[in-house]
ZAVEXTOR-105544 format. One line per 4 residues: number of its first residue (from 1); their letters; for each residue x, y, z of C-alpha. Coordinates in steps of 0.25 Angstrom, whole numbers, plus 5000, padded with zeros to 4 digits. Layout:
N
NUM = a = X/Y/Z ~ ...
// end
This chain:
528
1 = xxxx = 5405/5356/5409 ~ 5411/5350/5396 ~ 5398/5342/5394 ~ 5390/5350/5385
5 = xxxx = 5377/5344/5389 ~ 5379/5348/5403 ~ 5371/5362/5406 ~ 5371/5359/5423
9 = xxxx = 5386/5364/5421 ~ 5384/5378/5417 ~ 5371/5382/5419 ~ 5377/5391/5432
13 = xxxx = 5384/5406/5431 ~ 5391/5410/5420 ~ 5389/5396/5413 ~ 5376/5398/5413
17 = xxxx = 5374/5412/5407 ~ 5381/5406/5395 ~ 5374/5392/5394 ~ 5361/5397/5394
21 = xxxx = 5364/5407/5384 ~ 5367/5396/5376 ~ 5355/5388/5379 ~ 5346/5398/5377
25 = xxxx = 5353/5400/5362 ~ 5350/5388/5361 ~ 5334/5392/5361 ~ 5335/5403/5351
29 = xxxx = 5336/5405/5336 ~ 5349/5405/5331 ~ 5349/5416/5322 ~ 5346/5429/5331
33 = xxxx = 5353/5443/5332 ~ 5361/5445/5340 ~ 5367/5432/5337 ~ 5364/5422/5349
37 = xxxx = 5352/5429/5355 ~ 5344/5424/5367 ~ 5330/5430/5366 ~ 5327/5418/5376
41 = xxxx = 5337/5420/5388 ~ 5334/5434/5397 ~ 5321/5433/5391 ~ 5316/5444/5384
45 = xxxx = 5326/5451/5383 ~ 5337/5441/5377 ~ 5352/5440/5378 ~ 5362/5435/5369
49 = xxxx = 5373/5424/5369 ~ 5384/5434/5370 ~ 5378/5437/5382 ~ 5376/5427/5388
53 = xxxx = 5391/5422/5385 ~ 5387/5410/5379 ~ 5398/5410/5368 ~ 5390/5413/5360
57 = xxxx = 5399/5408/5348 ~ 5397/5394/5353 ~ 5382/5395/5356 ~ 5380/5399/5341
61 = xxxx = 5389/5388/5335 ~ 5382/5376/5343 ~ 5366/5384/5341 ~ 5365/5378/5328
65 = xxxx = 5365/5364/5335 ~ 5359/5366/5347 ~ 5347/5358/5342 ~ 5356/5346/5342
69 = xxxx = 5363/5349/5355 ~ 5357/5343/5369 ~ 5347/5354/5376 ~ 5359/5357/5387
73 = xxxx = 5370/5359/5380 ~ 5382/5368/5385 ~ 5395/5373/5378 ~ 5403/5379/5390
77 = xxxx = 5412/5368/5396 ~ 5416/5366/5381 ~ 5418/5381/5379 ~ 5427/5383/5392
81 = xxxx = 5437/5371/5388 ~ 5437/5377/5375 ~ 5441/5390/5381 ~ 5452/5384/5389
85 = xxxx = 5458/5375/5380 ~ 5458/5386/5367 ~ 5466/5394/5379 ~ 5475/5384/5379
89 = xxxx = 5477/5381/5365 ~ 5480/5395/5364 ~ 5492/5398/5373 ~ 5497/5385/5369
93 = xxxx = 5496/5391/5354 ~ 5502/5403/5359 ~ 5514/5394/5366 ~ 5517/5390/5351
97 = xxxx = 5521/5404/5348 ~ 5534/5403/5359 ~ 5538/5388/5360 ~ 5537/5376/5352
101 = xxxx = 5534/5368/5363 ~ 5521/5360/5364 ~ 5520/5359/5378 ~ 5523/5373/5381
105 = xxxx = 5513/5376/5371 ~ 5503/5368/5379 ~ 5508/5372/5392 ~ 5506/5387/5387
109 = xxxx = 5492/5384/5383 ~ 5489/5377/5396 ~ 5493/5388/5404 ~ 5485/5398/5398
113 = xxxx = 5473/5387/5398 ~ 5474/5389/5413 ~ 5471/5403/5415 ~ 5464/5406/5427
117 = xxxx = 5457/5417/5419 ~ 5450/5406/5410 ~ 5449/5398/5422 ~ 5439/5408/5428
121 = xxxx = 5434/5412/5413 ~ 5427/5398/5414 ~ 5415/5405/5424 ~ 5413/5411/5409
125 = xxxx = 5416/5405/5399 ~ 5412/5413/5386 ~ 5424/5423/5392 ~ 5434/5409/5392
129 = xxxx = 5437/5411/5377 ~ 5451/5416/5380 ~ 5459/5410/5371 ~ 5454/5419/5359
133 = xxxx = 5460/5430/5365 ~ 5473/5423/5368 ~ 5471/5416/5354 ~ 5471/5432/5350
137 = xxxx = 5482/5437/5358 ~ 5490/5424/5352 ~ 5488/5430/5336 ~ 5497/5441/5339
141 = xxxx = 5507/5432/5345 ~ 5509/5425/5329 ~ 5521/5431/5320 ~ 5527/5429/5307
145 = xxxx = 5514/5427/5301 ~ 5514/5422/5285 ~ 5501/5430/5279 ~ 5493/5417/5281
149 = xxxx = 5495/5414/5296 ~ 5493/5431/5297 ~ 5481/5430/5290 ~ 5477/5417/5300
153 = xxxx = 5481/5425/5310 ~ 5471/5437/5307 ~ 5459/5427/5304 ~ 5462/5419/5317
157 = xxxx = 5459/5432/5325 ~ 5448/5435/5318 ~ 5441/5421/5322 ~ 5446/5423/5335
161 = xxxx = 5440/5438/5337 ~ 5427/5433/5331 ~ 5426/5421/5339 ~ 5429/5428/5352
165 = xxxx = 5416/5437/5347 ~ 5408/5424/5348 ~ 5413/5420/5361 ~ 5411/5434/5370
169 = xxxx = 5414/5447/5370 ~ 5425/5450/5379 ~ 5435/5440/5372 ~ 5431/5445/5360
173 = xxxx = 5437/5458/5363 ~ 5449/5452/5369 ~ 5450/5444/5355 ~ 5446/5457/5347
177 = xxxx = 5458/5464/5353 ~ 5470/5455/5350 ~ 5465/5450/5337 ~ 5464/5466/5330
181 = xxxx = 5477/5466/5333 ~ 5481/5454/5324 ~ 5479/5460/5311 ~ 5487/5473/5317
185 = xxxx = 5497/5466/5320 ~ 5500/5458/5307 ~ 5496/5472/5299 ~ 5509/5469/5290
189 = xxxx = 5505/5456/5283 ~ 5490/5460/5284 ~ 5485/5470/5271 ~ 5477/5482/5278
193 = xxxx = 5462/5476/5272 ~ 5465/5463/5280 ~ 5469/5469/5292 ~ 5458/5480/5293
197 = xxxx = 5448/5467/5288 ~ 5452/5459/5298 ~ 5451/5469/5308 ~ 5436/5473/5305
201 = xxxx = 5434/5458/5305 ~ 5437/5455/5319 ~ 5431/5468/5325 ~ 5420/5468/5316
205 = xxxx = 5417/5455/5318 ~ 5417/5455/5334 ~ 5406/5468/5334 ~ 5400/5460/5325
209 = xxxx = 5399/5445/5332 ~ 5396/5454/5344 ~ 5385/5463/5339 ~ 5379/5451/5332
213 = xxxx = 5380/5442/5345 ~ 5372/5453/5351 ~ 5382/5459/5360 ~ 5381/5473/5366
217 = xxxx = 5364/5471/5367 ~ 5364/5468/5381 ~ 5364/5479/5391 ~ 5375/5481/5402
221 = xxxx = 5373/5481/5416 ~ 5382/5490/5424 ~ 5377/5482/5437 ~ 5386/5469/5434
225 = xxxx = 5398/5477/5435 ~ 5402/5491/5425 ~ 5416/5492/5419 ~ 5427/5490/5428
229 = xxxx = 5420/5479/5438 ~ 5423/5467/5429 ~ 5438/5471/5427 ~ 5451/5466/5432
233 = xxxx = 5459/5469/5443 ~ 5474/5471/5440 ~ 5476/5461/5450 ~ 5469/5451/5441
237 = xxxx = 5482/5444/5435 ~ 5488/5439/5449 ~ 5473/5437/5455 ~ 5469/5421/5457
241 = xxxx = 5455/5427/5462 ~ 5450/5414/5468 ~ 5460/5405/5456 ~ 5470/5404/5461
245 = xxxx = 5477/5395/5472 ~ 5489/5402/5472 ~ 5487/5416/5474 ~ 5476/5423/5483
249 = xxxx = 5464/5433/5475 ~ 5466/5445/5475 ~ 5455/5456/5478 ~ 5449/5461/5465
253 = xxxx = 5437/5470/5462 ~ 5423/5465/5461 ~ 5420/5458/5446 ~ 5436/5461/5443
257 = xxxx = 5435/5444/5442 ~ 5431/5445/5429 ~ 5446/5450/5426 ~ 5451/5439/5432
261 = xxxx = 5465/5436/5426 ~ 5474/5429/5436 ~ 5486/5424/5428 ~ 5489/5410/5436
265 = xxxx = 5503/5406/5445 ~ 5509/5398/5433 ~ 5506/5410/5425 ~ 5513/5419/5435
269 = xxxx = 5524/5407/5436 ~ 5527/5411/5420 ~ 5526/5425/5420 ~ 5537/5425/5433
273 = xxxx = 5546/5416/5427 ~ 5545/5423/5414 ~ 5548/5435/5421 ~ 5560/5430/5429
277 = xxxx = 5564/5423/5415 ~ 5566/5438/5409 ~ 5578/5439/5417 ~ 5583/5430/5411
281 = xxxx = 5591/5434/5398 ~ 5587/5421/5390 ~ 5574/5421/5393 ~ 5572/5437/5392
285 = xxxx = 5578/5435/5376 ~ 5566/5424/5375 ~ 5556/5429/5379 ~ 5559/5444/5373
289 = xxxx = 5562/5438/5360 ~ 5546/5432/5359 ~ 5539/5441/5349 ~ 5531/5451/5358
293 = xxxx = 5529/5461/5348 ~ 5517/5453/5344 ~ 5510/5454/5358 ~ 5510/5469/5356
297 = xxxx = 5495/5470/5352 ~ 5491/5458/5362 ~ 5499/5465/5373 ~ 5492/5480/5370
301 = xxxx = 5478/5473/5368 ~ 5479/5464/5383 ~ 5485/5478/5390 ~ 5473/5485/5384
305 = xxxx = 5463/5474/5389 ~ 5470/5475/5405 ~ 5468/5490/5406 ~ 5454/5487/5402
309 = xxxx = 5450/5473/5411 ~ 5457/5482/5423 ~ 5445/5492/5420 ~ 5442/5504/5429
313 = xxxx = 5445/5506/5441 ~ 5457/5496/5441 ~ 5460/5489/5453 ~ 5469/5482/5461
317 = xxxx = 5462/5473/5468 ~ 5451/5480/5475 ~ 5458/5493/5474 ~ 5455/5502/5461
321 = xxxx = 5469/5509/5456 ~ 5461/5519/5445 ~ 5448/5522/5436 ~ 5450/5523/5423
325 = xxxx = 5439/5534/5417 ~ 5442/5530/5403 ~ 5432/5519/5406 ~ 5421/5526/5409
329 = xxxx = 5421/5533/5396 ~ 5419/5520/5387 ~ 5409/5514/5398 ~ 5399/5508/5387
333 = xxxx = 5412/5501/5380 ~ 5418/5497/5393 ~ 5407/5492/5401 ~ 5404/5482/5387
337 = xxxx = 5417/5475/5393 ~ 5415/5478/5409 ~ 5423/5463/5412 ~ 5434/5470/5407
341 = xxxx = 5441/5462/5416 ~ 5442/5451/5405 ~ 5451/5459/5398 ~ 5461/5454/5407
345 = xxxx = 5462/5440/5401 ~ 5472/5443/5389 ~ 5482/5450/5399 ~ 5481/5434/5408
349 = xxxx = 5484/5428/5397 ~ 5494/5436/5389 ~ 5503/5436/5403 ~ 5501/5421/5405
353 = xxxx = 5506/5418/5392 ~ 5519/5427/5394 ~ 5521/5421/5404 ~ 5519/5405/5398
357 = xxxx = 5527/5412/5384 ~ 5538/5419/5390 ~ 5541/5408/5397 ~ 5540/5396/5386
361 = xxxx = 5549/5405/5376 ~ 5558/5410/5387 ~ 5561/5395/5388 ~ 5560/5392/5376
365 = xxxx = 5576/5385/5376 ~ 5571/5376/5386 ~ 5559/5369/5383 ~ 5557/5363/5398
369 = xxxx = 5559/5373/5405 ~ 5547/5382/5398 ~ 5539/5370/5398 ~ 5543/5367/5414
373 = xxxx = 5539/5382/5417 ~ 5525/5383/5411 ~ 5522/5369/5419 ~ 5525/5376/5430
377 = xxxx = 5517/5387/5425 ~ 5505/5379/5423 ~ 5507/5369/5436 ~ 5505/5383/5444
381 = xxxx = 5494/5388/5436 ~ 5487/5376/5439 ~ 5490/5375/5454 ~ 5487/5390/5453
385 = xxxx = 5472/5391/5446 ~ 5460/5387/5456 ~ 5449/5383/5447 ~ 5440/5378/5458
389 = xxxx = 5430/5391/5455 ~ 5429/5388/5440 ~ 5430/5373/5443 ~ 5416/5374/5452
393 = xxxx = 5407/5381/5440 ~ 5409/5366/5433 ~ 5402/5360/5445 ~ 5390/5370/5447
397 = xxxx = 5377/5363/5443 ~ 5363/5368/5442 ~ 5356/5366/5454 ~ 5343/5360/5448
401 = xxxx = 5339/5361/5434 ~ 5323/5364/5431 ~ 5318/5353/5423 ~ 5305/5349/5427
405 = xxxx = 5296/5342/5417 ~ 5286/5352/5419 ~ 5295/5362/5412 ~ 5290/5356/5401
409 = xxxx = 5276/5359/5402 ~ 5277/5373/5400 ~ 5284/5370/5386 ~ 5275/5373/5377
413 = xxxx = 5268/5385/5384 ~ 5279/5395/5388 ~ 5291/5401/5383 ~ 5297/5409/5392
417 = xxxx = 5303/5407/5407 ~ 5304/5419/5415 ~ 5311/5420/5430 ~ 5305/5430/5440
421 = xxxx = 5311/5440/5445 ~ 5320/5441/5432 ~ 5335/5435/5435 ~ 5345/5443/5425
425 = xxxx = 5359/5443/5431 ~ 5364/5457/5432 ~ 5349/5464/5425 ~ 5336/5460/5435
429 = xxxx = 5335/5459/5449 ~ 5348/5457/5460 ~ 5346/5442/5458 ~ 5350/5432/5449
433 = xxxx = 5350/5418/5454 ~ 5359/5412/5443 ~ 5355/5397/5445 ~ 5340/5398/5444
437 = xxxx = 5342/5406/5432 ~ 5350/5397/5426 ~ 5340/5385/5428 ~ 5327/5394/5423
441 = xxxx = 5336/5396/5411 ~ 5339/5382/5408 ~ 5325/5377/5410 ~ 5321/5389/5399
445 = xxxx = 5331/5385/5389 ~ 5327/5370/5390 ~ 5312/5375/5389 ~ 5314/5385/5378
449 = xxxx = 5308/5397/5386 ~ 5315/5410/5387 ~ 5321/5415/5400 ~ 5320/5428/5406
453 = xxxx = 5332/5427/5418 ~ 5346/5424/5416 ~ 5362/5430/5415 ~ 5368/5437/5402
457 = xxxx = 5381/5445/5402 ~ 5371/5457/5396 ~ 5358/5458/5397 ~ 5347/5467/5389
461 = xxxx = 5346/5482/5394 ~ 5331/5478/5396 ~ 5331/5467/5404 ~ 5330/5476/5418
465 = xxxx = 5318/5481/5412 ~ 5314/5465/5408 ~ 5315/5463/5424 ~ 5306/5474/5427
469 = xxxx = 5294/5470/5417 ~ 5293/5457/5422 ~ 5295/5460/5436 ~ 5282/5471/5432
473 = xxxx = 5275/5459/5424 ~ 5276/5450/5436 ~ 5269/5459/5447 ~ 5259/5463/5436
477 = xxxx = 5255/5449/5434 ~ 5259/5449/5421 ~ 5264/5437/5414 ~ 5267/5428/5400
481 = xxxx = 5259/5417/5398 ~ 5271/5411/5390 ~ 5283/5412/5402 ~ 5285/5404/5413
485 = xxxx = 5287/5413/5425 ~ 5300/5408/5437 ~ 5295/5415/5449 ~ 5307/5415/5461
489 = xxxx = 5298/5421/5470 ~ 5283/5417/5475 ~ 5279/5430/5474 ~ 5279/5432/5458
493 = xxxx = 5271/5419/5457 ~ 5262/5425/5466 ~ 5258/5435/5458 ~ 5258/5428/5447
497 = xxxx = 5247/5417/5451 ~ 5240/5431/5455 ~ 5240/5436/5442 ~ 5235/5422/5436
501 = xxxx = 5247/5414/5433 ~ 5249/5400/5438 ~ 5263/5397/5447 ~ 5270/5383/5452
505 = xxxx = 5282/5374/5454 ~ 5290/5369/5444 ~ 5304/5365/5447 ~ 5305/5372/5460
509 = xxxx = 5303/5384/5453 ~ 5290/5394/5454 ~ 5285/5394/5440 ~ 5273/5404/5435
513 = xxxx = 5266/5404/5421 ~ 5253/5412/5417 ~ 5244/5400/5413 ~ 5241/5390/5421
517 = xxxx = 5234/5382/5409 ~ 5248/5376/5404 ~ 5254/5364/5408 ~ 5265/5371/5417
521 = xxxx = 5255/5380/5423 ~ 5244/5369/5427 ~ 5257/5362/5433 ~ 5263/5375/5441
525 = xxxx = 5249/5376/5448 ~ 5249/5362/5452 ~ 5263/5366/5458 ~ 5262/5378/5465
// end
């Protein structure tokens, strides 16, 4: 998957979903509102990049070269590594703060690289940017500031708040959260007008990024799950749920797997000794004497962000404990963020590194011991983590790829490809066969034609109504002379020759246009 030039890879689930967003950016303008726009994916209605999690801060930084850049061309393996190994620079940076070591330093960052959380965060990859919320969670961990590192300290949260906009909404937020809290907290070398500016800077330049990347456009459907169906279950920190060799799942709630947030046995290993060590009086006046003052703000922000990933009704398993009706009164806000489940992730990873820290420093007089323990840690963390689920996506292949020659006879002649009936995950129909799609998709983006069928995380309000007209068009006969029509069943094509059209064989696939004086229509009906 790190081959960039390899499309075959991700052109399946998730991983397809933001790949063809990119590709189909590739198609369009550069310069459209909202930023990142696709008039020609879920064709007429459009979707954006945003939605269709296709980073879009990395699709809009390689566009301007995507003329020198081969047709297939994917950003994805790059991105996840990326995502692992800035997780890994930040909890080894963070290790900095408590020993001088550089192997627990790297071991720190290691351990915090294999978290199973990012592990099944891989499915999706625009949400595996966690280390800029861990990156924001580290600022407040920095004292004794001079005014310039104070002042570095301000504009590094700034950057990471407004490229956390860039990447998606969800960790963003997360970002957003711990970062206002930076100026706050260093109010005493900061005169008010540069705290108050750079406050307005980093919320006002999130609505922004997000208005301008055409966030909030898309309708929500309540039939993928409402507010408190993507959240997590309070067992979620000590459930494997399928990744783990160690410990058996746990039952859960239907769609509580987005708040996955098990913690790992080398992480359990740390937290256990580190609470055994507490009886201890040389450790106990260690660990206390660390500065935890600081992680005041951090420590109210990831609480905040439990209470709201365990949702309403919270449950224990498959058993719900209560409802909480102030839900219900901000609806239209909560249901925005219905994966609330997400916001479990800072919790994970604030207790895995108090486990890794409290450790290290309660050690800190012996240097091989606290380096012994977190090899131990990360030997069990490794035997712990079954990766086989994740491991199987980078196999998947697509099944065939259309690429007839005789695609290109309709080049000149057509400009859009429309699947019948209409497949929009979650908007048209009961179906979506994700595959096929995928593959239609592909062939319009190599051809330049729009598409009509495909997956976004939000979709227009009027696409139901989309579905209907074409359904109508289609029994009344009723067709474009400019769009090739995919018909899955025999029955459409049917009707369509009735109605004039010419219908045929091309790539296995029952293919209809309006004319049969083109080139692919004289060849469909010399392949019927």
């Amino acid at each position: 998957m790190l081959n960039p030039f390899r499309l075959d890879i991700v052109l399946h689930e998730d991983w397809a979903q933001h790949t063809l967003g990119w590709l189909f950016f590739r198609n369009q303008p550069l310069f459209n509102y909202p930023l990142g726009r696709l008039d020609n994916f879920l064709h007429p209605m459009g979707t954006t990049l945003g939605y269709m999690d296709a980073i879009p801060g990395v699709a809009l930084a390689l566009r301007p070269f995507s003329a020198v850049l081969p047709r297939d061309f994917q950003y994805l393996g790059i991105w996840i590594v990326a995502c692992v190994m800035s997780v890994a620079v930040v909890g080894a940076w963070l290790a900095r703060r408590v020993t001088p070591h550089w192997e627990q330093q790297a071991l720190v960052g290691l351990l915090m690289s294999m978290s199973p959380t990012l592990v099944h965060r891989i499915i999706h990859p625009a949400l595996c940017g966690h280390a800029l919320f861990i990156a924001a969670f580290g600022l407040h961990l920095r004292g004794a500031l001079t005014r310039t590192e104070l002042r570095r300290n301000v504009i590094a949260a700034i950057v990471l708040t407004l490229v956390a906009a860039f990447v998606h909404p969800y960790l963003v937020i997360m970002v957003l959260a711990f970062t206002v809290g930076v100026p706050l907290a260093l109010h005493r070398g900061l005169r008010l007008r540069h705290l108050l500016a750079s406050e307005l800077v980093m919320i006002g330049g999130t609505v922004l990024v997000l208005t301008v990347l055409g966030y909030g456009r898309g309708g929500i459907k309540d039939e993928i799950g409402g507010f408190g169906y993507f959240s997590a279950n309070l067992n979620t920190l000590i459930n494997g749920m399928g990744f783990s060799r160690l410990f058996e799942s746990l039952p859960m709630g239907w769609g509580q797997g987005e708040g996955f947030a098990y913690l790992g046995a080398g992480v359990f290993w740390l937290l256990a000794l580190s609470a055994v060590g507490m009886l201890v009086p040389r450790f106990r006046r260690e660990v206390l004497a660390l500065p935890w003052r600081r992680t005041l703000w951090p420590s109210l922000v990831i609480a905040g962000f439990a209470v709201f990933a365990f949702a309403t009704p919270v449950r224990w398993g498959e058993q719900e404990l209560l409802h909480i009706e102030a839900y219900d009164r901000v609806s239209n806000i909560v249901q925005a963020f219905r994966s609330s489940g997400r916001y479990i992730w800072p919790l994970h990873y604030a207790l895995s590194l108090l486990g890794a820290i409290s450790v290290v420093y309660g050690l800190r007089h012996s240097r091989v011991a606290g380096t012994l323990a977190l090899l131990l840690g990360i030997a069990l963390q490794a035997h712990d983590i079954r990766t086989r689920e994740t491991r199987l996506r980078f196999v998947h292949g697509r099944d065939r790829v259309l690429q007839a020659e005789e695609w290109g006879l309709a080049a000149s002649d057509y400009k859009h490809l429309v699947l019948f009936p209409t497949e929009i995950l979650d908007a048209c129909g009961d179906f979506y066969h994700g595959r096929f799609v995928n593959e239609l998709a592909y062939l319009a983006y190599r051809q330049r034609w729009t598409f009509n069928s495909g997956y976004a995380a939000r979709v227009q309000r009027e696409t139901a109504a989309y579905c209907d007209r074409l359904s109508r068009s289609v029994r009344a006969g009723e067709f474009d002379p400019h769009t090739l029509y995919v018909m899955r069943y025999a029955r459409p094509a049917r009707r369509f020759q009735k109605a004039g059209g010419t219908c045929g064989h091309l790539d296995g696939l029952r293919v209809c246009v309006k004319s049969g004086d083109t080139p692919l229509g004289r060849y469909l009906a010399t392949h019927p």
